[in-house]
mmCIF file of the protein (N, C-alpha, C, O) and its ligand, coordinates in Angstrom:
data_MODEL
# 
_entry.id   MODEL 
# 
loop_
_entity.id 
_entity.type 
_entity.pdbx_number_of_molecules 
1 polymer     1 
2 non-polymer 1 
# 
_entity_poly.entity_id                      1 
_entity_poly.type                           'polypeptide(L)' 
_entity_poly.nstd_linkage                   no 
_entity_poly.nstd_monomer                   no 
_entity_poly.pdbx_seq_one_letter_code       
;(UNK)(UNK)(UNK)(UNK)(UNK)(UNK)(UNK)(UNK)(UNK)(UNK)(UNK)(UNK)(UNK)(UNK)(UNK)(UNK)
(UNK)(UNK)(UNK)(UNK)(UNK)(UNK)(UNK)(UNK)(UNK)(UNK)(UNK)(UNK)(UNK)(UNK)(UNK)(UNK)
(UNK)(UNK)(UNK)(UNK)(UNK)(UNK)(UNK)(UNK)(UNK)(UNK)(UNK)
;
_entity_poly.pdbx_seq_one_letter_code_can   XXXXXXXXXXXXXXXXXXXXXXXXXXXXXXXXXXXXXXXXXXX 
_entity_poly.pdbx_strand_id                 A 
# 
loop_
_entity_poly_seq.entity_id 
_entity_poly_seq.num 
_entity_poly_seq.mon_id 
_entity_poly_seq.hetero 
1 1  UNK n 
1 2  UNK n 
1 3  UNK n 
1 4  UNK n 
1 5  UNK n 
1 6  UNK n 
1 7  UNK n 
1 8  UNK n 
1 9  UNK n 
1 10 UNK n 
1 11 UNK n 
1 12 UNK n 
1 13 UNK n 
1 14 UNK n 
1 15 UNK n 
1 16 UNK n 
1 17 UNK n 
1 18 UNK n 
1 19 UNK n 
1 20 UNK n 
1 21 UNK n 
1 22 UNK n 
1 23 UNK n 
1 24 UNK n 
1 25 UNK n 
1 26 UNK n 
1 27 UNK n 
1 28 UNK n 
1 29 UNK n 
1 30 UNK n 
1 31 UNK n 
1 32 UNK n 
1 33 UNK n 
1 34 UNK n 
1 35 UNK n 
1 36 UNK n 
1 37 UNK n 
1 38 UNK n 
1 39 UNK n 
1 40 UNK n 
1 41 UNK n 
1 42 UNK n 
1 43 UNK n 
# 
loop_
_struct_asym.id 
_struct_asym.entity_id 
A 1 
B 2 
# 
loop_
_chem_comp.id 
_chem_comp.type 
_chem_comp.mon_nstd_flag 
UNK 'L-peptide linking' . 
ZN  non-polymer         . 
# 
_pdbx_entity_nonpoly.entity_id   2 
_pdbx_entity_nonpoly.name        ? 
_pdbx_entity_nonpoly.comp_id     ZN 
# 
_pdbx_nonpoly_scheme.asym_id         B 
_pdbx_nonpoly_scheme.entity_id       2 
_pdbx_nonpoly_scheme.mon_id          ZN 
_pdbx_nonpoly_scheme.ndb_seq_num     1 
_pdbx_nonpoly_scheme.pdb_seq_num     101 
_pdbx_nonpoly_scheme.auth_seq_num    101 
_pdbx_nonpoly_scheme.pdb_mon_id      ZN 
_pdbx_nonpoly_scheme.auth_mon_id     ZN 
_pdbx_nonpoly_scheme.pdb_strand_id   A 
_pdbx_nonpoly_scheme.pdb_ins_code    . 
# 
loop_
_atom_site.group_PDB 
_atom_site.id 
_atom_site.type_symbol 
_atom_site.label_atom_id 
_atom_site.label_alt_id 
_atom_site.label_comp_id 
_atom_site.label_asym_id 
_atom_site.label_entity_id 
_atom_site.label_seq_id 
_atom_site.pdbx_PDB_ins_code 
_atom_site.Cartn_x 
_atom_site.Cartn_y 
_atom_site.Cartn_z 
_atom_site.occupancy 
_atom_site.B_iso_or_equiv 
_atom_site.pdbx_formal_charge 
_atom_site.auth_seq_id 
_atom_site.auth_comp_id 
_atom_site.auth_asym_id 
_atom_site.auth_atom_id 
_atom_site.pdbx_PDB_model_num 
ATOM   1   N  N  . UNK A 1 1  ? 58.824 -77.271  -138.945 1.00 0.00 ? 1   UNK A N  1 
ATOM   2   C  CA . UNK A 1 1  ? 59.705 -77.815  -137.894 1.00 0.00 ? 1   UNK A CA 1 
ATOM   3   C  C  . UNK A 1 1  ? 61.156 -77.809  -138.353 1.00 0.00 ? 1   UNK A C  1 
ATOM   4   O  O  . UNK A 1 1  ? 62.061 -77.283  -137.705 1.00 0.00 ? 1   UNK A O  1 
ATOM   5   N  N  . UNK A 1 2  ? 61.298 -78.372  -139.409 1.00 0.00 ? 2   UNK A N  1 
ATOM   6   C  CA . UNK A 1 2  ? 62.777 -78.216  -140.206 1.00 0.00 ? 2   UNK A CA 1 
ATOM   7   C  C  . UNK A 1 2  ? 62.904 -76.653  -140.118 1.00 0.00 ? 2   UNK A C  1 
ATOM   8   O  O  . UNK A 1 2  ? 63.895 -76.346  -139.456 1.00 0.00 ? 2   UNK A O  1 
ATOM   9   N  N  . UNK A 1 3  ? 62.524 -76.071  -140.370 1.00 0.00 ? 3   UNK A N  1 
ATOM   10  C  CA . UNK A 1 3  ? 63.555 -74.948  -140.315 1.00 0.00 ? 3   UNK A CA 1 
ATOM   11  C  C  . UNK A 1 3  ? 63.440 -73.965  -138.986 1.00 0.00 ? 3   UNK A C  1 
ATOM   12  O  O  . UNK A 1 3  ? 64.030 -72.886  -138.949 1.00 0.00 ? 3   UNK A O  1 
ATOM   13  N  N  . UNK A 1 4  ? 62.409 -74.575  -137.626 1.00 0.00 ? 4   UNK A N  1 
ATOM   14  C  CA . UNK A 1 4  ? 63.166 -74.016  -137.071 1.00 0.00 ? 4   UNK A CA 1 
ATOM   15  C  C  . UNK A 1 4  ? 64.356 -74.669  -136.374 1.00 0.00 ? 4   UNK A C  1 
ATOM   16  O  O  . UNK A 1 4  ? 65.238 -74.120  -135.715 1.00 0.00 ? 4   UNK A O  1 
ATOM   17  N  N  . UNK A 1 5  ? 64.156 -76.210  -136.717 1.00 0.00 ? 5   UNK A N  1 
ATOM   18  C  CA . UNK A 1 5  ? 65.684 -76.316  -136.369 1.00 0.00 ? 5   UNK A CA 1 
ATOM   19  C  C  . UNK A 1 5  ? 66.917 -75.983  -136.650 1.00 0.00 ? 5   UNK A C  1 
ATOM   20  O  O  . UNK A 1 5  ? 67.876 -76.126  -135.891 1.00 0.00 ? 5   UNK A O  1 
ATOM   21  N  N  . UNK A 1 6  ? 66.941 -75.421  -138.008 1.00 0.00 ? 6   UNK A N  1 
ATOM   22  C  CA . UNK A 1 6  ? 67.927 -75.481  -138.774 1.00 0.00 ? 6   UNK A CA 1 
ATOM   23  C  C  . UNK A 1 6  ? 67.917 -73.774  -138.018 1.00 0.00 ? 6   UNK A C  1 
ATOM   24  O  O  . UNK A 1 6  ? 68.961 -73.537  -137.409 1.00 0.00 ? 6   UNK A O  1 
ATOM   25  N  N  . UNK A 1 7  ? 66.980 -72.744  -138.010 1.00 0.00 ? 7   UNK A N  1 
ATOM   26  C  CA . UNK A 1 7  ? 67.578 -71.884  -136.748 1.00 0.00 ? 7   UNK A CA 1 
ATOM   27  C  C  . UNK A 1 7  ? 68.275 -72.061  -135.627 1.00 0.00 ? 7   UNK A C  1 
ATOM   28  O  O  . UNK A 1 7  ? 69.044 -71.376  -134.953 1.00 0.00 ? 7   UNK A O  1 
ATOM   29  N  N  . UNK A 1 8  ? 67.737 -73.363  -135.570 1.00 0.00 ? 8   UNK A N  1 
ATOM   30  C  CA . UNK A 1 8  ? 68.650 -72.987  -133.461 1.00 0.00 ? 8   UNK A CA 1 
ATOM   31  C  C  . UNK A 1 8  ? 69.599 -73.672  -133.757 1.00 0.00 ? 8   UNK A C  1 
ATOM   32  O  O  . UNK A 1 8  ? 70.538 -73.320  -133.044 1.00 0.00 ? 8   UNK A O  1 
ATOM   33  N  N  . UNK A 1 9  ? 69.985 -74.736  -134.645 1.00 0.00 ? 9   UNK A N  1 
ATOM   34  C  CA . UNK A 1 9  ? 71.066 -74.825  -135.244 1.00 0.00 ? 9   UNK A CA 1 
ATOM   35  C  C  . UNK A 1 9  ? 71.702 -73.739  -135.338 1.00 0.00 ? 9   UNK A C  1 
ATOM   36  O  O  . UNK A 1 9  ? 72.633 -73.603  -134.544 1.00 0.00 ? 9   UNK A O  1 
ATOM   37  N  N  . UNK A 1 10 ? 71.514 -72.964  -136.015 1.00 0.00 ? 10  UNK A N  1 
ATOM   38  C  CA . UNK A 1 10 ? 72.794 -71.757  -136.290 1.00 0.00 ? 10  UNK A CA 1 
ATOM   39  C  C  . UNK A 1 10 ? 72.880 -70.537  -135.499 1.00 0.00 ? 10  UNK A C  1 
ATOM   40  O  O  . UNK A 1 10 ? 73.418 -69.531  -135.961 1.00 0.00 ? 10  UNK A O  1 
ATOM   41  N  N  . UNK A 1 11 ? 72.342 -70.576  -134.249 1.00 0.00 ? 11  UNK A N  1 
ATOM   42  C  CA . UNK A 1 11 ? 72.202 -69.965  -132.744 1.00 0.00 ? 11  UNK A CA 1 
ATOM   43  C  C  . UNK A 1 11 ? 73.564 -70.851  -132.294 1.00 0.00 ? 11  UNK A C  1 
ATOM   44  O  O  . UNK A 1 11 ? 74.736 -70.487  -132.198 1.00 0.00 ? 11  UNK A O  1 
ATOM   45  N  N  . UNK A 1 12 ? 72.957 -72.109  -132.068 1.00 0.00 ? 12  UNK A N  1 
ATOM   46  C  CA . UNK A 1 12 ? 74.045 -72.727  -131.679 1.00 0.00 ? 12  UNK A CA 1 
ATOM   47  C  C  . UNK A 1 12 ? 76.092 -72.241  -131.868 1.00 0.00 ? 12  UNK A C  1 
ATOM   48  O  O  . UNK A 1 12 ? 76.691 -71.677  -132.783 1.00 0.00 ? 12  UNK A O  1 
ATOM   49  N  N  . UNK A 1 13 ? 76.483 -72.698  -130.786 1.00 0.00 ? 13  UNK A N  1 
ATOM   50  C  CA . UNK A 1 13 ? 78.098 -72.022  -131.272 1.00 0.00 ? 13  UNK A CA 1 
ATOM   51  C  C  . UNK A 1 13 ? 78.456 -73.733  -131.609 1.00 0.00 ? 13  UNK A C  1 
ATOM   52  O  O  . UNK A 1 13 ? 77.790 -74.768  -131.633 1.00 0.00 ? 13  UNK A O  1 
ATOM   53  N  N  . UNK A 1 14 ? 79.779 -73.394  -131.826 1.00 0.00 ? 14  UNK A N  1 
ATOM   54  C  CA . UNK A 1 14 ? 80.390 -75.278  -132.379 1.00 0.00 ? 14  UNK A CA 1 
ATOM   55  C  C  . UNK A 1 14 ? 79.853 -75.789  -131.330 1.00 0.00 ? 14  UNK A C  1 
ATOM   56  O  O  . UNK A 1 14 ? 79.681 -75.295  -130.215 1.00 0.00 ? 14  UNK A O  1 
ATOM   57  N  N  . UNK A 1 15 ? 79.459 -77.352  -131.962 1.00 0.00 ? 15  UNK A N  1 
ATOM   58  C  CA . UNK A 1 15 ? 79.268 -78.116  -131.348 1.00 0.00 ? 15  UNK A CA 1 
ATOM   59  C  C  . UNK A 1 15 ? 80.739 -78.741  -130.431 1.00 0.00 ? 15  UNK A C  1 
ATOM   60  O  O  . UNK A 1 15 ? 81.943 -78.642  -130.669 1.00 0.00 ? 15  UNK A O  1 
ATOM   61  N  N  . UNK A 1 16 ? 80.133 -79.260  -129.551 1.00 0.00 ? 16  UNK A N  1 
ATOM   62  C  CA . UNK A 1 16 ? 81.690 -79.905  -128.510 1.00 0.00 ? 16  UNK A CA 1 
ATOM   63  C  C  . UNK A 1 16 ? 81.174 -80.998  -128.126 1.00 0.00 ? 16  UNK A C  1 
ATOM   64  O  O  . UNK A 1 16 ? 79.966 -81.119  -127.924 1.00 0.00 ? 16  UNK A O  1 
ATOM   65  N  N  . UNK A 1 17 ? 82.131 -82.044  -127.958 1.00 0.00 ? 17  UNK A N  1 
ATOM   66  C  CA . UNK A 1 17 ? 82.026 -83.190  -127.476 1.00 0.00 ? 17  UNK A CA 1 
ATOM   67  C  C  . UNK A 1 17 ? 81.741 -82.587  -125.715 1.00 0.00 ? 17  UNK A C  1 
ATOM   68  O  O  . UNK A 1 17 ? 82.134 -81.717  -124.938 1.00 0.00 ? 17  UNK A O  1 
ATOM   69  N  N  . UNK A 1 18 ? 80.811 -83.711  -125.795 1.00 0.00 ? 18  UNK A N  1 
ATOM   70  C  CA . UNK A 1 18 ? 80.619 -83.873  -123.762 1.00 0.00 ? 18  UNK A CA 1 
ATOM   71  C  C  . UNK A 1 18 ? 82.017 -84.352  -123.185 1.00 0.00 ? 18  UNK A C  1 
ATOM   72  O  O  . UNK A 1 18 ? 82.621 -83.809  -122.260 1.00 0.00 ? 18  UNK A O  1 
ATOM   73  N  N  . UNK A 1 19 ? 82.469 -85.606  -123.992 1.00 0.00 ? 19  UNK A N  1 
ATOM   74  C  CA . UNK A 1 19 ? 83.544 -86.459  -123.494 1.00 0.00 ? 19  UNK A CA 1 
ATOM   75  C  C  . UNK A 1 19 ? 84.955 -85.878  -123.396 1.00 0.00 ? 19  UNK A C  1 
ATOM   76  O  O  . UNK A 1 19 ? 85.736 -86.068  -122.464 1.00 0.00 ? 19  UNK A O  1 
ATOM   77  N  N  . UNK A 1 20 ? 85.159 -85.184  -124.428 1.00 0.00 ? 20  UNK A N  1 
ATOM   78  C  CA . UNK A 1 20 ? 86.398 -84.618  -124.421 1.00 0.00 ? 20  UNK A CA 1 
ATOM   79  C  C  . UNK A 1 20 ? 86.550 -82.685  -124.669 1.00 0.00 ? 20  UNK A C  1 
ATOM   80  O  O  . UNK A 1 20 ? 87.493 -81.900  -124.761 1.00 0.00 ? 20  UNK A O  1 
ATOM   81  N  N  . UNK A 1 21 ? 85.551 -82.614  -124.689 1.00 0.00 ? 21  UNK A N  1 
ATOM   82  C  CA . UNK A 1 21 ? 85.211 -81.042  -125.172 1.00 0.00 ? 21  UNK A CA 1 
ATOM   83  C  C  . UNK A 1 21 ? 85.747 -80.532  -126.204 1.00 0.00 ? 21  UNK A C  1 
ATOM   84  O  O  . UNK A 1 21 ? 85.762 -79.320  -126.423 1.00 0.00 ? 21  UNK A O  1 
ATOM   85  N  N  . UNK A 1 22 ? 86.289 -81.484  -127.015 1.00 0.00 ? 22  UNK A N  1 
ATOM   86  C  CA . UNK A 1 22 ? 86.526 -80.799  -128.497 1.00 0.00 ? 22  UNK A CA 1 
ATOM   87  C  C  . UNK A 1 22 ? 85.783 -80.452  -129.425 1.00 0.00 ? 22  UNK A C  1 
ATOM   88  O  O  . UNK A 1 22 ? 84.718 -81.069  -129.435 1.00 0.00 ? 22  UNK A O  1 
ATOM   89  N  N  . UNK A 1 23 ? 85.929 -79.614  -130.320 1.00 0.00 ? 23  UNK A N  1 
ATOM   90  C  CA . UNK A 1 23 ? 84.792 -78.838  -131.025 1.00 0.00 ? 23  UNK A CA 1 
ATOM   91  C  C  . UNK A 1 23 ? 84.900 -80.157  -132.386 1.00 0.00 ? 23  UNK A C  1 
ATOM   92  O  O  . UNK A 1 23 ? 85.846 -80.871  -132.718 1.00 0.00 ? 23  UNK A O  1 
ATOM   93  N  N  . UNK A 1 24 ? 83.751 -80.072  -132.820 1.00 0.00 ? 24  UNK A N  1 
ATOM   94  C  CA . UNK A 1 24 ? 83.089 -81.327  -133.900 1.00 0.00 ? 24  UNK A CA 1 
ATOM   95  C  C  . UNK A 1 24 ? 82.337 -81.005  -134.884 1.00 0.00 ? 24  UNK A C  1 
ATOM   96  O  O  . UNK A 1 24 ? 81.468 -80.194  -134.566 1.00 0.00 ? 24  UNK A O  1 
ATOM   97  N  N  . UNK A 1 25 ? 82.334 -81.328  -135.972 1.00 0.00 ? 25  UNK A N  1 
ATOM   98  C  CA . UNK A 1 25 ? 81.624 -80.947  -137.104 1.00 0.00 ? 25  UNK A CA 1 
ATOM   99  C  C  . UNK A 1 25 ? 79.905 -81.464  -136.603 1.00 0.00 ? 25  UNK A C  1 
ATOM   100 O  O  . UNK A 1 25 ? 79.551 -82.201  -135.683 1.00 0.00 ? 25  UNK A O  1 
ATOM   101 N  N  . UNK A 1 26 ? 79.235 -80.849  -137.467 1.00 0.00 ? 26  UNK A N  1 
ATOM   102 C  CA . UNK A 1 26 ? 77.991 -81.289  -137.528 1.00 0.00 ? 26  UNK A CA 1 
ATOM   103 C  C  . UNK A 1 26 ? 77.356 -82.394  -138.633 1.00 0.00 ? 26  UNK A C  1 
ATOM   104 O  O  . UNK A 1 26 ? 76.527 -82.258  -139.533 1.00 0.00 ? 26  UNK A O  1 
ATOM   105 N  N  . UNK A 1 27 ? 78.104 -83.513  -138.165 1.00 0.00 ? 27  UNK A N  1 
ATOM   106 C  CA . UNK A 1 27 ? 78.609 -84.537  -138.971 1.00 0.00 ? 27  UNK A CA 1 
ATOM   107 C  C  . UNK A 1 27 ? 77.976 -86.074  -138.371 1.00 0.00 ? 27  UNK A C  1 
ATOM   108 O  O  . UNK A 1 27 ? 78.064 -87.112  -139.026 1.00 0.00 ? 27  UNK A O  1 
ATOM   109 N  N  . UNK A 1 28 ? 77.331 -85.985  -137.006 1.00 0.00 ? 28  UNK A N  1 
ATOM   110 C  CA . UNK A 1 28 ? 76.449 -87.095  -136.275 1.00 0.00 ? 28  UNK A CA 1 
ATOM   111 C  C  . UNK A 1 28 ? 75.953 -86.452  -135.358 1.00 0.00 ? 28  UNK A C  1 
ATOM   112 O  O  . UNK A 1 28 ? 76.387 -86.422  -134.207 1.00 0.00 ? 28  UNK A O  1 
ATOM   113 N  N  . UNK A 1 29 ? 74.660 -85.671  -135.922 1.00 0.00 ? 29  UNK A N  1 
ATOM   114 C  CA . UNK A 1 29 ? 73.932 -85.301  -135.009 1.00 0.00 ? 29  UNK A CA 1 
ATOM   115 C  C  . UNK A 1 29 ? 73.058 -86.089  -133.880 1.00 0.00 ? 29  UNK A C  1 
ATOM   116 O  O  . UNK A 1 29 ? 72.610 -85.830  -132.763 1.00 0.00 ? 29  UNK A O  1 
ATOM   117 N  N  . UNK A 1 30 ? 73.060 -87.370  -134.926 1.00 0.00 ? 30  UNK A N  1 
ATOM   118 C  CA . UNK A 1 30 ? 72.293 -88.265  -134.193 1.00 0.00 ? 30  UNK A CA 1 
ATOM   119 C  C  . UNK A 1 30 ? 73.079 -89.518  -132.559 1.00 0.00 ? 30  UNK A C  1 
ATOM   120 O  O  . UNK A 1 30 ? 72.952 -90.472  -131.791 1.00 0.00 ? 30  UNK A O  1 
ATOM   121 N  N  . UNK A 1 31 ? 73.781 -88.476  -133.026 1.00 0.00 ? 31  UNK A N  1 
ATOM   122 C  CA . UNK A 1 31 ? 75.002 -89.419  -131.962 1.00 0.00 ? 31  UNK A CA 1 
ATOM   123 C  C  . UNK A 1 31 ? 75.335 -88.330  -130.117 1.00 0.00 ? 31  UNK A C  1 
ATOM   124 O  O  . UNK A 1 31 ? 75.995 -88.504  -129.092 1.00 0.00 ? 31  UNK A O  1 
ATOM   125 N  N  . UNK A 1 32 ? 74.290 -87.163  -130.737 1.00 0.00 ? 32  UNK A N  1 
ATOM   126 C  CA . UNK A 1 32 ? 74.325 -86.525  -129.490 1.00 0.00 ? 32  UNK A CA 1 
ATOM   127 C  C  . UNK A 1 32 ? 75.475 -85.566  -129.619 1.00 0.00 ? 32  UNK A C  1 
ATOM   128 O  O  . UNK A 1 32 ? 75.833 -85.210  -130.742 1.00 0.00 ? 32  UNK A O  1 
ATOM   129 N  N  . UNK A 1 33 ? 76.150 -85.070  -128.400 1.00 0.00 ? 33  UNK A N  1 
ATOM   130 C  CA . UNK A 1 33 ? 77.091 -84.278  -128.235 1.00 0.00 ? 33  UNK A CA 1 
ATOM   131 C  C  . UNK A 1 33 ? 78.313 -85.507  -127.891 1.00 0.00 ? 33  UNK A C  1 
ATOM   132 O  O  . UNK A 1 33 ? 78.752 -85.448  -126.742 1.00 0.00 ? 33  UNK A O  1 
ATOM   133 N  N  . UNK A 1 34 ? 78.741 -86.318  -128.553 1.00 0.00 ? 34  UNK A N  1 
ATOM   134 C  CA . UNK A 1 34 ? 79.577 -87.138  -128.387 1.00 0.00 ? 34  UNK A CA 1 
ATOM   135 C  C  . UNK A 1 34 ? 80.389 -87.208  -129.826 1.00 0.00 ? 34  UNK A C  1 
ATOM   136 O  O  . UNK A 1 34 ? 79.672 -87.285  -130.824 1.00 0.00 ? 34  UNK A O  1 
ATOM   137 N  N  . UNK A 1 35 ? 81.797 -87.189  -130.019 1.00 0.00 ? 35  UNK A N  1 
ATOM   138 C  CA . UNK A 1 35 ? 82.559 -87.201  -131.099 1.00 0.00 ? 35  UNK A CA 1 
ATOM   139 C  C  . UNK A 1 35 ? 82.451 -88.622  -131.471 1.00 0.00 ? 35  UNK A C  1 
ATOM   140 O  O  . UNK A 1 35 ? 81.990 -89.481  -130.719 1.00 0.00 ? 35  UNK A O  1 
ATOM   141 N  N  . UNK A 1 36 ? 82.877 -88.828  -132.619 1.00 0.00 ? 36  UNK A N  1 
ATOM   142 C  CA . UNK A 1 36 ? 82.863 -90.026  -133.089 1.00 0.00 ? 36  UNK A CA 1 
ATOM   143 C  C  . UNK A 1 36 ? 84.264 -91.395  -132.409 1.00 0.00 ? 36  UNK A C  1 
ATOM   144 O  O  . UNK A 1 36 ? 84.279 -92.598  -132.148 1.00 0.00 ? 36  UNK A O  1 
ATOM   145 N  N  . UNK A 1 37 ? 85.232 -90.235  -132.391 1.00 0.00 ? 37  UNK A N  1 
ATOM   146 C  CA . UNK A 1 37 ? 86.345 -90.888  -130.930 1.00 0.00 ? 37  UNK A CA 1 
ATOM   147 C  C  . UNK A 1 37 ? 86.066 -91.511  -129.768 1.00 0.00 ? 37  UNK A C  1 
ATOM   148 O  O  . UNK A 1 37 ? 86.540 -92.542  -129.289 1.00 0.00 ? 37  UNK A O  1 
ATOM   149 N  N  . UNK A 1 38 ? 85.021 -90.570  -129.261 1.00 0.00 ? 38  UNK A N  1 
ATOM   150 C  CA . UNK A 1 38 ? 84.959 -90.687  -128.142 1.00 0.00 ? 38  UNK A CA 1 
ATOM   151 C  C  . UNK A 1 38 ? 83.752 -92.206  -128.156 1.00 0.00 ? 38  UNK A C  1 
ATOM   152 O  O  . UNK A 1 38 ? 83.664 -92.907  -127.147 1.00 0.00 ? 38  UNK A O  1 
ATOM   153 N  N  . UNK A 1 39 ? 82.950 -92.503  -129.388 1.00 0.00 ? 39  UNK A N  1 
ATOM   154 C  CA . UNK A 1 39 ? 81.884 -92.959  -129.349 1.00 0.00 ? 39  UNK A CA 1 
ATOM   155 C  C  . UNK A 1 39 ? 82.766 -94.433  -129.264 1.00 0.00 ? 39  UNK A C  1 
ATOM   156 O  O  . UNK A 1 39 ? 82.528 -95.253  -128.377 1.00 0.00 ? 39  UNK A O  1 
ATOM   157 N  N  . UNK A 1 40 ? 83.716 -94.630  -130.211 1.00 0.00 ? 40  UNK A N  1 
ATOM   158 C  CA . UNK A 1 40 ? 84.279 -95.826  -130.692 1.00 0.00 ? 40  UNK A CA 1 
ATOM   159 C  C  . UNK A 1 40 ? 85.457 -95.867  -129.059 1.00 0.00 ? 40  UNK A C  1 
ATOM   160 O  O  . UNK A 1 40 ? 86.295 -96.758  -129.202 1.00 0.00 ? 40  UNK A O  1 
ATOM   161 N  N  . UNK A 1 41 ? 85.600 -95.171  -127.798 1.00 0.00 ? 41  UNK A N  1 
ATOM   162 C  CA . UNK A 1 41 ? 86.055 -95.541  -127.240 1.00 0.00 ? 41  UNK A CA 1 
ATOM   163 C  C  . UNK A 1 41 ? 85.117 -95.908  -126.094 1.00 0.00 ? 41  UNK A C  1 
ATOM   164 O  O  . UNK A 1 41 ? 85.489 -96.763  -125.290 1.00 0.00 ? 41  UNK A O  1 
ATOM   165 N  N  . UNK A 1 42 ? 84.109 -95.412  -125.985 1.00 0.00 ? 42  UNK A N  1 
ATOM   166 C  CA . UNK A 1 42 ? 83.275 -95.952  -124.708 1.00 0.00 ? 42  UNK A CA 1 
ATOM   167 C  C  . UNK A 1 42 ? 82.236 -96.767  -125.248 1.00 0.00 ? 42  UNK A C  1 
ATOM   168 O  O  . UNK A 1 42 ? 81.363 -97.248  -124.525 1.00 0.00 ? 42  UNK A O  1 
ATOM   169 N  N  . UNK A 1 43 ? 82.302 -97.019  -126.986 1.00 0.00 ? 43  UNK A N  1 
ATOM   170 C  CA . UNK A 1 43 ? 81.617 -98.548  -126.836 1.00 0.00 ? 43  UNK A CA 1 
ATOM   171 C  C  . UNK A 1 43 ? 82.218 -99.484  -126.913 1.00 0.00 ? 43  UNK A C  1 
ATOM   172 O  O  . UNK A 1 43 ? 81.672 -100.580 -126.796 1.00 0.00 ? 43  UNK A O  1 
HETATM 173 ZN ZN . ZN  B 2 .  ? 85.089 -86.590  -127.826 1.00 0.00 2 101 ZN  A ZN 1 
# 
């Protein structure tokens, strides 16, 4: 399972925020397609 994620991971193009559409490291995956900006402004 790990690695085929780590394929569609790298299928994937940059990640982008939903909120602001800026491109984001793969740095809180667990936070969805939401930047960490954007997280600390709509909570
Ligand atoms: Zn954002």
């Amino acid at each position: 399972m790990l690695e085929k994620m780590s394929e569609f991971y790298k299928k994937l193009p940059p990640k982008t925020c939903c909120e602001c559409g800026k491109e984001m490291e793969e740095q809180h995956e667990c936070y969805g397609n939401i930047c960490v900006q954007c997280l600390n402004v709509t909570c």
